[in-house]
C-alpha positions in Angstrom: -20.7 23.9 -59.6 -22.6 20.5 -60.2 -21.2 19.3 -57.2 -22.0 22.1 -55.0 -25.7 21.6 -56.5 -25.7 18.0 -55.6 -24.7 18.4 -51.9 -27.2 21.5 -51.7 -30.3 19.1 -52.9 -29.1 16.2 -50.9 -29.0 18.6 -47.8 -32.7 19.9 -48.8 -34.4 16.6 -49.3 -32.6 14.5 -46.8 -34.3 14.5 -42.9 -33.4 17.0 -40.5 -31.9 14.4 -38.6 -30.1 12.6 -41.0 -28.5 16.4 -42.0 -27.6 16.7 -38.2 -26.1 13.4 -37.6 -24.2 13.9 -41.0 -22.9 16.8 -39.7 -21.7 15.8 -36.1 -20.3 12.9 -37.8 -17.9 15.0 -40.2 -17.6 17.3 -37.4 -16.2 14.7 -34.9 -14.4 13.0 -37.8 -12.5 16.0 -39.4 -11.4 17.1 -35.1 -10.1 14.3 -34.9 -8.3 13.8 -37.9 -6.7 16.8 -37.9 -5.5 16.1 -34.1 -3.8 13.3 -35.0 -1.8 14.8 -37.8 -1.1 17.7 -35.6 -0.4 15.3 -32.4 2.1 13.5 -35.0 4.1 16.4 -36.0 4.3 17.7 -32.8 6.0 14.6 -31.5 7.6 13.8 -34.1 10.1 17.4 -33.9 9.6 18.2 -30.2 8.7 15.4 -28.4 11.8 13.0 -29.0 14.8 15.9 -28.3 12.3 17.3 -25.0 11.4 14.6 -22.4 9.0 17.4 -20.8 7.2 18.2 -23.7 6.8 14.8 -24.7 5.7 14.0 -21.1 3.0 17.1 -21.0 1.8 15.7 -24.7 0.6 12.2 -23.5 -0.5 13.6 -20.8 -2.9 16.2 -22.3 -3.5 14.2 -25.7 -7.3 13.0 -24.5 -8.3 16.4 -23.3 -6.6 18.5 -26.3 -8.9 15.8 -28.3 -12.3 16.7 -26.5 -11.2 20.1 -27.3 -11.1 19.5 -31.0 -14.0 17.8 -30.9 -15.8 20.8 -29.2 -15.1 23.3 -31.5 -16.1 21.4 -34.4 -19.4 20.7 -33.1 -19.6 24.1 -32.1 -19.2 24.9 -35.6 -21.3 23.1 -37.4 -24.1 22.7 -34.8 -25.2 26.5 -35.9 -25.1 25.1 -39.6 -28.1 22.4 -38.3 -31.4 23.0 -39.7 -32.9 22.6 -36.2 -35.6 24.6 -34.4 -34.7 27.5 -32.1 -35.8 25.3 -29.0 -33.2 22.4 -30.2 -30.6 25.1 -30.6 -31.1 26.6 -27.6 -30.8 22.9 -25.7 -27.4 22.6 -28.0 -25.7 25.6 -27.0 -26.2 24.8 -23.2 -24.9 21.4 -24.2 -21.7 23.0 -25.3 -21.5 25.3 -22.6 -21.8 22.6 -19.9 -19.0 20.7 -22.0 -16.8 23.9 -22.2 -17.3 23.5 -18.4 -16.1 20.0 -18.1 -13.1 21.2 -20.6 -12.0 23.5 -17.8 -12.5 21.3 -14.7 -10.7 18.7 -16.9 -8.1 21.1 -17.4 -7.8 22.3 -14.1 -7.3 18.3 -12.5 -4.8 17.4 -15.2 -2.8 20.3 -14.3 -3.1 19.8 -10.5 -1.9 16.2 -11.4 0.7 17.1 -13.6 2.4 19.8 -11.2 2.1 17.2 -8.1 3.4 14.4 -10.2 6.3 16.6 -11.3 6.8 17.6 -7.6 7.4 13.7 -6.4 9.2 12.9 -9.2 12.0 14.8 -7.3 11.9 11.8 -4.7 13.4 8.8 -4.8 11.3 5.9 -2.7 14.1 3.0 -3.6 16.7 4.2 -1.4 17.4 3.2 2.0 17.2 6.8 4.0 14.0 7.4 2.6 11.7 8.7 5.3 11.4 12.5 3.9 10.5 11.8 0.6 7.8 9.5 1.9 6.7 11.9 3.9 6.5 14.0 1.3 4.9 11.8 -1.7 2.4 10.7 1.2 1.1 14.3 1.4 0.7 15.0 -1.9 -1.1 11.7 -3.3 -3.7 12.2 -0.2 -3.9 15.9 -1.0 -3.9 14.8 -4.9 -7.7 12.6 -4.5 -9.1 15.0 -1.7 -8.5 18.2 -4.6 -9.5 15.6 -7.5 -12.7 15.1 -6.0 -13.6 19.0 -5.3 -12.8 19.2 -8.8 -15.0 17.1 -10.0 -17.8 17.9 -7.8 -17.8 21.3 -8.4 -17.2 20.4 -12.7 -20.2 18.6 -12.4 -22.4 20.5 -9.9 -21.3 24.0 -12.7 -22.2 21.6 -15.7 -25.5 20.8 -14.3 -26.3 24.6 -13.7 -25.9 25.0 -17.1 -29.6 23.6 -17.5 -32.7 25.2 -16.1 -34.3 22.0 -15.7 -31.7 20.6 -13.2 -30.8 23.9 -11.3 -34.6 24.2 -10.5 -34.2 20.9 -9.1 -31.0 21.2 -7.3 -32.7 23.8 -5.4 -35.9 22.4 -4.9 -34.0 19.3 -3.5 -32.1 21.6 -1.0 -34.3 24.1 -0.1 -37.1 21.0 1.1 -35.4 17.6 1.5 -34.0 18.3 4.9 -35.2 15.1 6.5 -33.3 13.4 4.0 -30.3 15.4 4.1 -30.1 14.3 7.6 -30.6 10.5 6.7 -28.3 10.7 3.8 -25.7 12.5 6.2 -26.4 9.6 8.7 -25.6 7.0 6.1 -22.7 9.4 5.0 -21.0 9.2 8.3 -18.2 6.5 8.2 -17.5 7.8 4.5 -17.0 11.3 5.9 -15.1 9.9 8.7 -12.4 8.5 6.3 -12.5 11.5 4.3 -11.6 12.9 7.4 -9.3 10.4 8.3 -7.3 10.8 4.9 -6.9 14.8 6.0 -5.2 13.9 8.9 -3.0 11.3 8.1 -2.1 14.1 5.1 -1.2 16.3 7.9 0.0 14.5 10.9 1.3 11.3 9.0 1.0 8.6 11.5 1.5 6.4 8.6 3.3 7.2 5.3 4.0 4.9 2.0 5.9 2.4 2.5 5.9 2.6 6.2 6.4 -1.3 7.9 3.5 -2.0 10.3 2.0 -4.5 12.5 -1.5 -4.5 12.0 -4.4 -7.2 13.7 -1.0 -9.3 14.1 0.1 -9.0 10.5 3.4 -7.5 9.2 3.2 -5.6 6.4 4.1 -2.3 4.5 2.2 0.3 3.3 1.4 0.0 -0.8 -1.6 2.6 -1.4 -3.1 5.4 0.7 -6.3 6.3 -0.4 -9.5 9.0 0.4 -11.0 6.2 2.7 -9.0 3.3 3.2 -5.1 2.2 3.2 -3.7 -0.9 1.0 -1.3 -2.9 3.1 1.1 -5.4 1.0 1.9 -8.5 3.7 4.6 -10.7 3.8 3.5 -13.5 1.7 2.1 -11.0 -0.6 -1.5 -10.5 0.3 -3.5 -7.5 0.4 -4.9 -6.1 3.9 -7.5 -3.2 3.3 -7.7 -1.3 6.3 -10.5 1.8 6.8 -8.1 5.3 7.6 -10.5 5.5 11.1 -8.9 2.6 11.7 -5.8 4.2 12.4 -7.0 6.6 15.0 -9.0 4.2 16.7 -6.9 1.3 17.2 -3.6 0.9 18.4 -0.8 -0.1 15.9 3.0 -0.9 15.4 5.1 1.6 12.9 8.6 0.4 12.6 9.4 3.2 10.0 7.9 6.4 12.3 11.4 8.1 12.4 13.9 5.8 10.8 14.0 2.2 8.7 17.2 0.9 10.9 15.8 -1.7 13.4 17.4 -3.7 15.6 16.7 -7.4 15.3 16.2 -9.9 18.1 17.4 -13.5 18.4 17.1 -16.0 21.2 19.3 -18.9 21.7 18.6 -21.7 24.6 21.8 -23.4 26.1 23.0 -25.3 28.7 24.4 -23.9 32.3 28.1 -25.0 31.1 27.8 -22.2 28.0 30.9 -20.3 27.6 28.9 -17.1 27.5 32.3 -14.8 26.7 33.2 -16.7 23.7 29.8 -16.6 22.4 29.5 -13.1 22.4 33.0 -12.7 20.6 31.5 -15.1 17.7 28.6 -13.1 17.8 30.7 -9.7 17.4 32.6 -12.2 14.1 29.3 -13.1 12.7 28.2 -9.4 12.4 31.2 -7.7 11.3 31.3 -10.4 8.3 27.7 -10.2 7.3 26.6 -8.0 4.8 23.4 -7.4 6.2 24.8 -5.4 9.5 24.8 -1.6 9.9 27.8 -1.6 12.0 25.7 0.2 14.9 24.6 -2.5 17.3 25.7 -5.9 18.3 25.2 -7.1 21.9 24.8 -10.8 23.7 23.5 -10.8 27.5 21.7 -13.9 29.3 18.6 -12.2 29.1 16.7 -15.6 31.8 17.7 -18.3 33.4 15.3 -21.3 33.8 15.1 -24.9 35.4 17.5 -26.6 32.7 18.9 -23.8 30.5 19.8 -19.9 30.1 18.4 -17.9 27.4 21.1 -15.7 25.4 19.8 -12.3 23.8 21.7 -11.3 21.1 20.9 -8.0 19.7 21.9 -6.8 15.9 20.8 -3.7 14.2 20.3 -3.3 10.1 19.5 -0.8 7.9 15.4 -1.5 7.3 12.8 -4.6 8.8 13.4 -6.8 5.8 17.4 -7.0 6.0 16.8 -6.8 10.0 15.1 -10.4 9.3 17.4 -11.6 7.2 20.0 -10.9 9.5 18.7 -12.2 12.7 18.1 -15.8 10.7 21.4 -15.7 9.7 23.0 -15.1 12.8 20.3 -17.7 14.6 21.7 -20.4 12.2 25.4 -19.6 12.4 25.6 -19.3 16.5 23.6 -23.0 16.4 26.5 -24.4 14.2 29.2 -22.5 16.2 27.7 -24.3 19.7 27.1 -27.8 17.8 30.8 -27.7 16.6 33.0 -26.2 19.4 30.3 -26.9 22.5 28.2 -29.5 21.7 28.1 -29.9 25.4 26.4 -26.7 26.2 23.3 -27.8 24.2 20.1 -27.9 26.2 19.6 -31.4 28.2 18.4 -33.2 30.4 20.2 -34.1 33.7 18.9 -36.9 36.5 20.5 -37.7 40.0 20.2 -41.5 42.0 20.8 -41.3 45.5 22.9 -44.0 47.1 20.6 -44.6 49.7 17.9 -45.7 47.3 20.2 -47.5 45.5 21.1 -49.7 48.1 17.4 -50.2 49.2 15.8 -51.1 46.1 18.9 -53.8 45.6 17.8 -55.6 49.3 14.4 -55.6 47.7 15.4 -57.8 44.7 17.7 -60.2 47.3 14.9 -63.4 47.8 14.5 -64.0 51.9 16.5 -66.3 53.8 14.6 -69.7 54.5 14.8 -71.1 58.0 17.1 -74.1 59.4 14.3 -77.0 58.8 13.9 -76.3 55.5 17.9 -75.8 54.5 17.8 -79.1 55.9 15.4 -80.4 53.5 16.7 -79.2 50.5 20.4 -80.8 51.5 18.7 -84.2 51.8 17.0 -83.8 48.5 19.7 -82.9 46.8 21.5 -86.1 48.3 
């Protein structure tokens, strides 16, 4: 009973605001308390022996904790010794957070139902072109509904106070000039969100999708509302805008199917046994562990002044084994002419005439000298 008295006078002669604080404080302190205990048990016999359940509590532990939180202030708020205006201003406070619960609710549920949906695909396998059709779809659909979400969370929470709904309206109802402006400046932002809807629907481009973009190979990492992440070669990032994809031209090497054939051009000599070549070509595929077993092919694809170019053609199953593939087989038909035709190398040829032979030799003969002086140089050397 003493105690009780003690806490009684400490609550009548402390500050209002000190006896508010004090209570938000417990408030917030016993929510959260009591979620971790609760949070703990609940993993503890459900979570280990149920990967879904242990899944859906990480993923709803923040929001199940702003839940807590929200029903103890919303019990101990009426316990305040506030005035009726303050009270008032509270409970719209906790109405426009009961609004951001449910938005809140509503997106992590959205998310939680997609995620579970693209977990069924599997991106790290070879024939993969529906489930990235697929995932693509849903991560683009994923942000466009997140951010309806959270507009309409916020624009609902907002409405909860008079104040701002007068102004909400005021702002629409009379700022049309810069509605327009602010549209104006919008514009390219629109146009990506735009963008981001068709590429949801038509998919020109998908994750992981190979392209050739401003002369730079690369796949596709991240689709987002407005712009597309591009991982390159040497591992750099290319941020493209998504209008840039209905604008501009681009390469796709993964539109319908990863296989690609690969391309390799080898210079030789006239003299080339062409037949053999393409029979170590054939060798060089079927033992490689890169080919698909669906193409292999060798034609004389030019001839110019002092060689004749050889095309040989090998398919594999995506770009990055296609590359792989085509070095290996560029190396291996180089050796193969070095070792058995070193002859049929590129080179240089050059013809002499006889004719011009013979006439620059009479140029280097010295002229004959006439009889007087042979007759000279006899006596002189008598």
């Amino acid at each position: 009973m003493t105690m009780h008295k003690a806490i009684v006078d400490i609550f009548l002669l402390a500050p209002s605001w000190a006896v508010v604080a004090g209570l938000v404080a417990a408030g917030i302190a016993a929510a959260l308390i009591i979620h971790s205990i609760l949070f703990a048990l609940l993993q503890r016999f459900f979570g280990q022996h149920h990967p879904i359940l242990h899944m859906l509590m990480q993923r709803t532990r923040a929001i199940t904790q702003y839940a807590f939180i929200m029903m103890a202030l919303g019990s101990v708020l009426p316990l305040a010794p506030v005035a009726p205006q303050i009270a008032d201003s509270a409970h719209r406070f906790l109405l426009a957070a009961f609004v951001v619960f449910l938005g809140w609710l509503a997106i992590v549920g959205v998310n939680m139902t997609l995620d579970r949906y693209t977990n069924r695909f599997k991106l790290d396998v070879d024939d993969n072109l529906s489930a990235r059709k697929a995932v693509t779809q849903v991560r683009v659909f994923k942000r466009a509904i997140d951010t309806v979400l959270i507009v309409l969370t916020a624009g609902f929470a907002l409405m909860s106070f008079d104040s701002v709904r007068q102004f909400g309206i005021s702002l629409f109802a009379s700022a049309g000039v810069a509605g327009i402006a602010a549209g104006l400046a919008a514009r390219p932002m629109l146009g990506n969100l735009v963008a981001g809807m068709q590429i949801a629907i038509t998919q020109p481009i998908r994750l992981d999708d190979v392209l050739i973009v401003e002369g730079e190979w690369g796949t596709v990492e991240e689709i987002t509302s407005t712009y597309v992440v591009m991982k390159l070669w040497d591992w750099r990032r290319m941020v493209v805008p998504l209008s840039y994809f209905f604008d501009k031209p681009f390469q796709n090497w993964t539109r319908t199917s990863a296989a690609l054939i690969g391309t390799v051009f080898v210079y030789t000599d006239y003299t080339v046994p062409v037949d053999r070549v393409r029979s170590k070509l054939e060798e060089i595929a079927k033992q490689s562990k890169l080919w698909d077993g669906q193409v292999v092919n060798l034609q004389v694809s030019d001839a110019k002044d002092n060689v004749i170019e050889l095309r040989a053609l090998v398919s594999a199953r995506n770009s990055s084994v296609a590359w792989d593939l085509r070095c290996e087989v560029r190396e291996k038909l180089i050796a193969y002419l070095q070792k058995e035709f070193p002859g049929s190398l590129p080179r240089q040829r050059g013809e002499l005439a006889v004719g011009t032979a013979n006439a620059a030799a009479s140029d280097r003969t010295p002229p004959a000298l006439p009889a007087a002086g042979m007759a000279l140089q006899r006596n002189a050397a008598e």
